[in-house]
C-alpha positions in Angstrom: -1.8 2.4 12.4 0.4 0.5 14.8 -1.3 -1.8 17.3 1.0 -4.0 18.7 5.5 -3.9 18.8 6.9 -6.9 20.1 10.6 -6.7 21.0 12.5 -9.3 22.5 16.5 -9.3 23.5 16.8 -5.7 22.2 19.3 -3.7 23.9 18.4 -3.8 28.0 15.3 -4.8 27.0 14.7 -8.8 27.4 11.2 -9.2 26.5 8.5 -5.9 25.8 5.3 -5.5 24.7 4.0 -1.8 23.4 0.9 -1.4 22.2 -0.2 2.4 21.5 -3.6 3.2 20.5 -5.1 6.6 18.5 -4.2 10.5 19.0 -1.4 11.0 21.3 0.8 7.9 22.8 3.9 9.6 25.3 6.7 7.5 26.3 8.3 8.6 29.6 11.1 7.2 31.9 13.7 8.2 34.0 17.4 8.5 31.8 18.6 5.9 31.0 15.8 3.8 30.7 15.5 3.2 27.1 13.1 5.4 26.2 14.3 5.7 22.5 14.9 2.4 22.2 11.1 1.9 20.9 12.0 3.9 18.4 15.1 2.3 17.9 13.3 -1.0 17.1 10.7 1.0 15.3 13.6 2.0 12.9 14.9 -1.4 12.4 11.2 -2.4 10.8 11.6 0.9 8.6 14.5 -0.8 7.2 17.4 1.0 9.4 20.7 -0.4 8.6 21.7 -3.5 11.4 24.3 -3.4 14.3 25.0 -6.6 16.1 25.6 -4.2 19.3 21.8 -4.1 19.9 21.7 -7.7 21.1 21.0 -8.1 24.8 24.4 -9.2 26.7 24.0 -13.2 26.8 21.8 -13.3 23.5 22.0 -14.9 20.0 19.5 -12.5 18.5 17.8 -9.5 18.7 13.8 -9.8 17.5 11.3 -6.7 16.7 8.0 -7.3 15.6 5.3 -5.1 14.5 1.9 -5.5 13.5 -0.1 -2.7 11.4 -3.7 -2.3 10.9 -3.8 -1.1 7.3 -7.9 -0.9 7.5 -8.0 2.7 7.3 -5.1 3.4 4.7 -6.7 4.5 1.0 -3.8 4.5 -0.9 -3.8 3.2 -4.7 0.2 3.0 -4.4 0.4 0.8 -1.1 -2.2 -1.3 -2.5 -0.2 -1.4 -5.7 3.2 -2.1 -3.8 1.8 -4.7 -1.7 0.3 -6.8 -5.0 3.7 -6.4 -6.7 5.7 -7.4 -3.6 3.7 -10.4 -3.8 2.4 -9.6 -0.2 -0.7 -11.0 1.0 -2.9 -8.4 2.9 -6.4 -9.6 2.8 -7.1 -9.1 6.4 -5.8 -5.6 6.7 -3.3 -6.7 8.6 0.7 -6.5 8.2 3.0 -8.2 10.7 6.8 -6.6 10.0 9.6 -8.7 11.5 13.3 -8.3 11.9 15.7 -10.7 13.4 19.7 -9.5 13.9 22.1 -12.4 14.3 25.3 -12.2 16.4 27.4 -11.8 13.0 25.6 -8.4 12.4 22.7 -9.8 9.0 19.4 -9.6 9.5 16.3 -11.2 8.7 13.1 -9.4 7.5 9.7 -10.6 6.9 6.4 -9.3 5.9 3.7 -11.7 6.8 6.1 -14.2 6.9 7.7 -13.5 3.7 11.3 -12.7 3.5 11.7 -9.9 2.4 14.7 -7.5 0.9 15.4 -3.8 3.2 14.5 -1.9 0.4 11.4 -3.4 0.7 11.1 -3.2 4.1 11.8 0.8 3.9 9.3 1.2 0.7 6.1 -0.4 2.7 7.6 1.3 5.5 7.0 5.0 4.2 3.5 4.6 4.1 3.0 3.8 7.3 5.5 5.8 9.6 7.1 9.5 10.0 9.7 9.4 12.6 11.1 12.4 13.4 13.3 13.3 16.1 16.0 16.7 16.8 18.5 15.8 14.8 16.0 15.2 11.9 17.1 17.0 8.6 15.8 14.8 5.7 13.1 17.8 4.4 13.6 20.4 6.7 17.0 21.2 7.3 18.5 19.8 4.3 18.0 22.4 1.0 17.9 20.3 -1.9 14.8 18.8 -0.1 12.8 21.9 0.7 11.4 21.8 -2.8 9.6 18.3 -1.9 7.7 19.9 0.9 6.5 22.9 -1.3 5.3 19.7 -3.4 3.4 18.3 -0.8 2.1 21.5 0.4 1.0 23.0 -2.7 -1.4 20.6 -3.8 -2.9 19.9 -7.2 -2.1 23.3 -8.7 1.7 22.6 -7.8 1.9 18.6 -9.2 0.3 19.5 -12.3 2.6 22.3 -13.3 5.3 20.2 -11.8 3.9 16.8 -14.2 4.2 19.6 -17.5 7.1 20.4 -16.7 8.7 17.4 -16.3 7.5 16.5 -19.7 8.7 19.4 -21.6 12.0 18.6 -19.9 12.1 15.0 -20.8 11.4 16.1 -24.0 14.1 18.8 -24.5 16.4 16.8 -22.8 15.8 14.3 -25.1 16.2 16.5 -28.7 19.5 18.1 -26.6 20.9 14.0 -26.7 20.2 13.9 -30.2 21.8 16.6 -31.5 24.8 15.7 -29.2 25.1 12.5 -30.9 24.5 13.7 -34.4 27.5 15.9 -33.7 29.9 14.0 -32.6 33.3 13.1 -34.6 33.0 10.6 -37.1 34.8 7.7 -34.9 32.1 8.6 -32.1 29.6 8.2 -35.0 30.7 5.0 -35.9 30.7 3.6 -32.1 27.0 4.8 -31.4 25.9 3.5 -34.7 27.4 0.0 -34.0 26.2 -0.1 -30.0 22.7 1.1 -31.8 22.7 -1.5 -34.1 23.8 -4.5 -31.6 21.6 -3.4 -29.0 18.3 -3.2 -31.9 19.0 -6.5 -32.9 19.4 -7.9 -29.5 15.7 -6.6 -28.7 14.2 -7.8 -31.9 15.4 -11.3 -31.6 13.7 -11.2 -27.8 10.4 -11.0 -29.4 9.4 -8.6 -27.3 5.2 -7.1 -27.2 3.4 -5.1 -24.6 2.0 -7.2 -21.3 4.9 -10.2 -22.4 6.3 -9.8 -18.6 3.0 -10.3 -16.8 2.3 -13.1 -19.5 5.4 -14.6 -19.0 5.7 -14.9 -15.2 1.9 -15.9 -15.0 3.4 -18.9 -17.6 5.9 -19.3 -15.0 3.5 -19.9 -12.1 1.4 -22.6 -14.0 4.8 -24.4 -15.4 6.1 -24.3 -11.7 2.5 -25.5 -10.2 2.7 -28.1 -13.7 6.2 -29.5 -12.8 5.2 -30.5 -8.8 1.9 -31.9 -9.9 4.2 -34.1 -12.9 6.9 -34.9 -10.4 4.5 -36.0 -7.8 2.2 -38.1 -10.7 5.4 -39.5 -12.2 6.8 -40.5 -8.1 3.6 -42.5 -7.4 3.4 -44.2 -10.9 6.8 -45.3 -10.7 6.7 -46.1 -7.4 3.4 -48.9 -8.3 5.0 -49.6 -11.7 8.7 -50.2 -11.5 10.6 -53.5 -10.8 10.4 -53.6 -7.1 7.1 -51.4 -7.1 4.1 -51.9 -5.0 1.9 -53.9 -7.9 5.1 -55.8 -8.5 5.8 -56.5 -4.6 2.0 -57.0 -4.1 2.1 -59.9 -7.1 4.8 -61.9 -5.8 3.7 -61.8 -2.0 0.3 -63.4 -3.7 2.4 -65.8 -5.7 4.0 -67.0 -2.8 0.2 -67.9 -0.9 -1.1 -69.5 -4.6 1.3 -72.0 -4.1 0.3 -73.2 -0.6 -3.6 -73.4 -1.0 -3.7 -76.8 -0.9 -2.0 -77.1 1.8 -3.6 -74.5 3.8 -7.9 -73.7 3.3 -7.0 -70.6 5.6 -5.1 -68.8 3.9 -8.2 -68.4 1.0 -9.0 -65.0 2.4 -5.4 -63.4 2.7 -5.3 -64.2 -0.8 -8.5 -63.0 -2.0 -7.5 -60.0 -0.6 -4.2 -59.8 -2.2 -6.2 -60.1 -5.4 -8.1 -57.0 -4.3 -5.0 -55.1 -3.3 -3.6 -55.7 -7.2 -6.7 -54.8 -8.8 -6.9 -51.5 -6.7 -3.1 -51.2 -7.8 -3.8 -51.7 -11.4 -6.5 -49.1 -11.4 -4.8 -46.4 -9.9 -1.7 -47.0 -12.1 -4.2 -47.2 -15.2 -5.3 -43.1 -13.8 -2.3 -42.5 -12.9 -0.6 -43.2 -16.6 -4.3 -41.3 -17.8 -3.5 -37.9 -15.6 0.2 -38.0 -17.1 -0.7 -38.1 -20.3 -3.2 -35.8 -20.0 -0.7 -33.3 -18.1 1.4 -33.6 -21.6 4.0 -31.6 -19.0 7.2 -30.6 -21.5 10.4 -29.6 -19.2 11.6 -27.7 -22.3 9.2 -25.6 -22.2 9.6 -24.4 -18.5 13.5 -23.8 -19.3 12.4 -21.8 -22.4 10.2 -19.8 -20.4 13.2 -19.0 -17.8 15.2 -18.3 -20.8 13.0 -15.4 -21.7 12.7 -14.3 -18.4 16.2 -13.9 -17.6 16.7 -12.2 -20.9 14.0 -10.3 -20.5 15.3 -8.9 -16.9 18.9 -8.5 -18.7 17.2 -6.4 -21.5 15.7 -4.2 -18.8 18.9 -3.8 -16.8 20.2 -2.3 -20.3 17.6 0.0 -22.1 15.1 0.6 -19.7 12.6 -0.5 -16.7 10.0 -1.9 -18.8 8.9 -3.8 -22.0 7.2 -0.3 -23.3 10.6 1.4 -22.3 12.7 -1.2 -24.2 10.5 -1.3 -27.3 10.7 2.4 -27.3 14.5 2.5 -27.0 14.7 0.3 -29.9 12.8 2.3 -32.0 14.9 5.8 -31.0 17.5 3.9 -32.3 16.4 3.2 -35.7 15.5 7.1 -35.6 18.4 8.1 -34.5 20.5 5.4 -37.5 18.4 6.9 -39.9 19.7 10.6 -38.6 22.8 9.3 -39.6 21.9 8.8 -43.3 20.5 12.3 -43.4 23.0 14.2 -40.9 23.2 17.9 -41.7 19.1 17.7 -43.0 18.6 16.2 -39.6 20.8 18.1 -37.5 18.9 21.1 -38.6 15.1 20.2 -38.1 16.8 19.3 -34.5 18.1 22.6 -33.6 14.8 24.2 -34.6 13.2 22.4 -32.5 15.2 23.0 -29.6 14.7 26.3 -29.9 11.2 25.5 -29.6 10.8 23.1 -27.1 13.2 25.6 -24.8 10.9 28.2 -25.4 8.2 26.0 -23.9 10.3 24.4 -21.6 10.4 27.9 -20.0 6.9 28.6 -20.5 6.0 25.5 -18.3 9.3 26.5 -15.5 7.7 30.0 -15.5 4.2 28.0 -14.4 5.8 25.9 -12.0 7.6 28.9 -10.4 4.5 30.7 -10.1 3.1 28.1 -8.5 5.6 27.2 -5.8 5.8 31.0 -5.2 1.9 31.1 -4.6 2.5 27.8 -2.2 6.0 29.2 -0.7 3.6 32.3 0.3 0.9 30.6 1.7 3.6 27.8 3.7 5.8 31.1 5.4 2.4 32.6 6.6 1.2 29.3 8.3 4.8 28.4 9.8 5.0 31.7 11.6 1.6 31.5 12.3 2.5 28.1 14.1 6.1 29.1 15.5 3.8 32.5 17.2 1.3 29.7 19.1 4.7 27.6 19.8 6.4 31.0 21.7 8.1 32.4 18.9 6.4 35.2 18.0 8.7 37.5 16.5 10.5 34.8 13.7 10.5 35.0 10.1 10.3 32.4 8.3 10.2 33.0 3.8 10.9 30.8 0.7 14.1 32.0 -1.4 13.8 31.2 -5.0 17.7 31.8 -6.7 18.0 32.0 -10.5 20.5 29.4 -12.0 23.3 29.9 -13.9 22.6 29.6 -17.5 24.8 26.9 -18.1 22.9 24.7 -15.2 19.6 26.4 -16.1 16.9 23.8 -16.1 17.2 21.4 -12.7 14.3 19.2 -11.5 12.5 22.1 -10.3 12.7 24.7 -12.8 15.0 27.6 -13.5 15.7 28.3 -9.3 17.2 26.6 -6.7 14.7 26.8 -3.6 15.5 27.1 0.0 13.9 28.1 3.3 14.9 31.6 5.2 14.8 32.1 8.8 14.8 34.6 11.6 14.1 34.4 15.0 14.0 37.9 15.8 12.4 41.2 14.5 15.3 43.0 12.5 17.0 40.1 12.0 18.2 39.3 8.2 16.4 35.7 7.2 19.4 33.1 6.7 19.4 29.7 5.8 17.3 27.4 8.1 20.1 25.1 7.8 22.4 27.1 9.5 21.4 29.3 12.2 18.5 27.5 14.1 19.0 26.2 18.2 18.5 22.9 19.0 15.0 24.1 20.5 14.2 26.5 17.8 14.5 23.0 15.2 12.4 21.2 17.1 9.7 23.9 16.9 10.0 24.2 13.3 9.7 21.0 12.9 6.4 20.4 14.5 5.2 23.6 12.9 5.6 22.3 9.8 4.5 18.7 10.8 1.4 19.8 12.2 0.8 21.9 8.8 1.7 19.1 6.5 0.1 16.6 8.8 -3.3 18.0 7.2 -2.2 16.7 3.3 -0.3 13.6 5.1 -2.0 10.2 4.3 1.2 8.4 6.7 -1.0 7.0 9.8 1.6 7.2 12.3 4.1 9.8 13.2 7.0 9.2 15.8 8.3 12.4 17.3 11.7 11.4 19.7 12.2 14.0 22.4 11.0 16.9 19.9 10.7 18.6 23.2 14.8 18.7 23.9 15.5 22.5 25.0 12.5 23.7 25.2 10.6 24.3 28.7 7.9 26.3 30.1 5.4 28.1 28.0 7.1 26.5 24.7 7.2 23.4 26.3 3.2 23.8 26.8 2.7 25.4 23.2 4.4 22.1 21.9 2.2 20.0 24.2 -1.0 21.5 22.6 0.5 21.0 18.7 0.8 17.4 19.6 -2.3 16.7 20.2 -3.6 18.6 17.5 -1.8 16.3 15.1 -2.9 13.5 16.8 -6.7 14.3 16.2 -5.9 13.0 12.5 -2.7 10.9 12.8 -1.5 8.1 15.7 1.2 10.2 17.2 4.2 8.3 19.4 6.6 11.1 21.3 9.3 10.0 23.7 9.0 13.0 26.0 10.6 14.2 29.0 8.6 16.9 30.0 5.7 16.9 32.2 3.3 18.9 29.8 3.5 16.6 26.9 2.9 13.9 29.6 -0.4 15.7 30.8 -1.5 16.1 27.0 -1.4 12.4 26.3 -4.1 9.9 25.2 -2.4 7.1 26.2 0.9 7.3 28.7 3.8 4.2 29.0 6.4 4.4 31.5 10.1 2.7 30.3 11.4 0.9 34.3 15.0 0.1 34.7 15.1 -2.7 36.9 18.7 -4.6 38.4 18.9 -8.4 39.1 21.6 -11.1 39.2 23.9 -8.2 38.0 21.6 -7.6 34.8 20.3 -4.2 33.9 16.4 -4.8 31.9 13.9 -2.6 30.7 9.9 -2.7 30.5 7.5 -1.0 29.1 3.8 -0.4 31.4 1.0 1.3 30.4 -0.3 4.0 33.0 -3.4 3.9 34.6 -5.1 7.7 35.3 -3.3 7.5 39.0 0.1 6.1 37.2 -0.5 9.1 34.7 -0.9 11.8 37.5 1.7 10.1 39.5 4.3 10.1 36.0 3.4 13.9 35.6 4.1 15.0 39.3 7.7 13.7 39.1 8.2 15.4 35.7 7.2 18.3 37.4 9.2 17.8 40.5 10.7 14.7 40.8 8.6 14.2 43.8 5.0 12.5 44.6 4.0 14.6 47.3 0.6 16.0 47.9 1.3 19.4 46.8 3.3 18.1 43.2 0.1 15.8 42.7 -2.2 18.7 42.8 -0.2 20.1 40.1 0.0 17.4 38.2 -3.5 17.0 38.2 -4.7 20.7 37.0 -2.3 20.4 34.3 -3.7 16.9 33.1 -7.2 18.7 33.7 -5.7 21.6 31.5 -5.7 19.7 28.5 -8.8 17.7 29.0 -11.1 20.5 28.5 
């Protein structure tokens, strides 16, 4: 989860420390105090594009900073991610920078590696949700409602989703091959030859399973090999050339040999000049030794690169991975030997077809049946939710439209999948997309947050003024979702009403202060009398005895 976010020169904020804590963090302030700028800069280390505007007024740079314990994370694929990205994380610890310049680029680091944004917005999605009004990314936008029924249907719903997407790779695979086989013979003739060039281009790479792991742990060692033979070869030459030290050391005592006589004191200084050279010998002696024992070869190094960079060129063309590659190459030579046997071939294909549609449809038929049981079970908990957030007359169903026959089979199956909504009793269910309020969003939103939130492994959810239009009882309904999510899951809202304020954990309040002509920002943590103090003038905008004692039964409301 997020323990510490540093920002410094951000906006109107010079310098700010936030450092939220488990279940439910709030976020208050009077407008126009920044509020959403923490999640502004919470954005920028998810990888949200730069803007050179965000630098405070007199600044060179913007800085955000933001430091994750990763402790209680289980996840396989962020371990997996962080080993590939060559990320160290043995302390369970990550320490996500970002630094904008006055010409607009950025800087990003991960532990103090520099890092690319897309890598920055990979780590970032396993460790923060930010969601905010205007957020459509699953919810509002259709050709994404199918990832939620994903996510909400379990393991029933990924396995008929993983045999389906076979028996379409598959299909789709036999449908390219009889395209190709049936194409004029000029066509013919141009696969053939790209098939040919692009076979003999992977057999002359010498390719064989685990040869890019091999080749950049080679890499490492001829990197590691080439400092330790530039820094043995430095030292040897710098004892053994002309005007090296055993050289230098030699004539200095050359120069004393030839006044002994005329000076007994200078016996010592010479004795130890005779030391010095024997020292130098010896460690040129082991120094020559280690060289030779090194038996470093440059060419060998650049013939490694060579590979590499082939290697990566290879990929670029026929697929992300040696296996992939390999497996092109061998299509290929299936599909020049279709050539030789065209209208035998071309035959056996569209059998098959025929069969692997038939089974294609079998599995779509599965995975509808499954996202149908899931749809069912989702519309029944979502107006089950929108009822405890004061809507309690909604609809809310899964629509599953049949494709046209010549876009049959998508990504998910024979239908096109999108979510229904009504707010009223009688009402006809539309599109979500289309008809939903500003406050009736931000209710759907958390009712389906707060239902996902049980199958979500993402530690931290950001909710920015979800509470926007609402008041009263909804505003109290939303107050209580809150913190149910944030019995499993860090949860940061920017709020503005008093009731989410009351149900906090932990409350900040965002100051606007003026000096020398200079607006700032900062960020304090609340005390219990700060808290009480922070709900009263929600309620009222007053701190009067009578708005306290309100502000104190409705902090005591959610405390029980």
């Amino acid at each position: 989860m997020l323990i510490r976010l540093e920002i410094r020169d951000f906006a109107v904020i010079s310098r700010a420390s936030f450092e939220p804590g488990f279940g439910l963090n709030v976020i208050t302030g009077e407008t126009g105090a920044g509020k959403s700028l923490l999640v502004d800069a919470l954005g920028l280390i998810m990888g949200d594009k730069a803007n050179r505007n965000v630098i405070r007024s007199g600044s060179d740079s913007a800085f955000v900073e933001a430091v994750f314990d990763i402790s209680g994370i289980s996840s396989p694929e962020l371990t997996a991610f962080l080993e590939e990205s060559d990320i160290d994380h043995e302390e369970e610890l990550l320490i996500i920078s970002r630094k904008i310049n006055t010409d607009g680029k950025s800087i990003a680091r991960i532990n103090g590696k520099t890092v690319v944004l897309s890598v920055l917005r990979k780590l970032a999605s396993f460790l923060i949700d930010i969601h905010g009004q205007n957020d459509t990314q699953v919810i509002f936008d259709e050709s994404k409602n199918c990832e939620l029924l994903y996510s909400f249907g379990g393991e029933e719903v990924r396995k008929a989703k993983t045999d389906y997407d076979k028996a379409l790779a598959e299909y789709k695979d036999v449908v390219l091959q009889i395209r190709n086989l049936s194409g004029s013979p000029e066509q013919l003739k141009k696969r053939r030859e790209y098939l040919e060039f692009a076979i003999s281009e992977i057999e002359e790479a010498g390719l064989y399973e685990g040869m890019e792991e091999d080749l950049m742990s080679r890499k490492k060692r001829l990197a590691r090999g080439e400092k330790l033979s530039e820094a043995l070869t430095g030292a040897y030459s710098l004892i053994d050339d002309d005007k090296g030290a055993y050289n230098l050391v030699s004539s200095a005592s050359s120069y004393l040999n030839r006044m002994t006589e005329a000076d007994d004191g200078l016996d010592p200084l010479k004795e130890r000049l005779s030391s010095v050279l024997l020292e130098l010998s010896d460690i040129r002696d082991e120094l020559s030794g280690k060289i030779e024992e090194l038996d470093y070869d440059g060419s060998v190094k650049e013939d490694v690169d060579r590979r590499i960079s082939k290697l990566f060129d290879l990929k670029s063309k026929y697929g992300d991975s040696v296996a992939e590659i390999m497996a092109f190459a061998e299509h290929g030579k299936a599909e020049i030997d279709a050539y030789e046997n065209n209208r035998d071939i071309l035959s056996d294909l569209r059998k098959k077809s025929h069969v692997l549609e038939q089974e294609l449809l079998d599995r779509s038929s599965e995975l509808t049946k499954a996202l149908r049981k899931a749809a069912d079970v989702l519309g029944k908990d979502i107006v089950s939710e929108l009822a405890d957030l004061e809507m309690p007359d909604c609809l809310f169903e899964v629509q599953f439209k049949e494709r046209s026959k010549e876009k049959y089979f998508s990504a998910h199956g024979v239908y096109d999948i999108r979510f229904m909504f009504s707010a009223n009793k009688g009402q006809e269910a539309k599109p979500l997309s289309s008809i939903v309020s500003g406050g009736e969003a931000s209710r759907i939103m958390l009712a389906i947050k707060n239902i996902l939130s049980r199958f979500d492994s993402i530690p931290t959810m950001i909710f920015d003024e979800i509470d926007m239009g609402v008041s009263g009882k909804a505003s109290v309904a939303i107050a209580y979702k809150l913190h149910s999510i944030a019995k499993g899951h860090q949860v940061l809202c920017v709020s503005h009403t008093s009731q989410i304020c009351a149900a906090a954990d932990n409350n900040y309040l965002i100051t606007k202060n003026r000096a020398d002509d200079t607006i700032s920002s900062d960020v304090t943590k609340l005390d219990m009398e700060g808290k009480i103090n922070e709900v009263s003038r929600l309620l009222s905008g007053k701190t009067d005895e009578e708005s306290v004692n309100l502000a104190k039964n409705l902090i005591k409301q959610f405390s029980v």
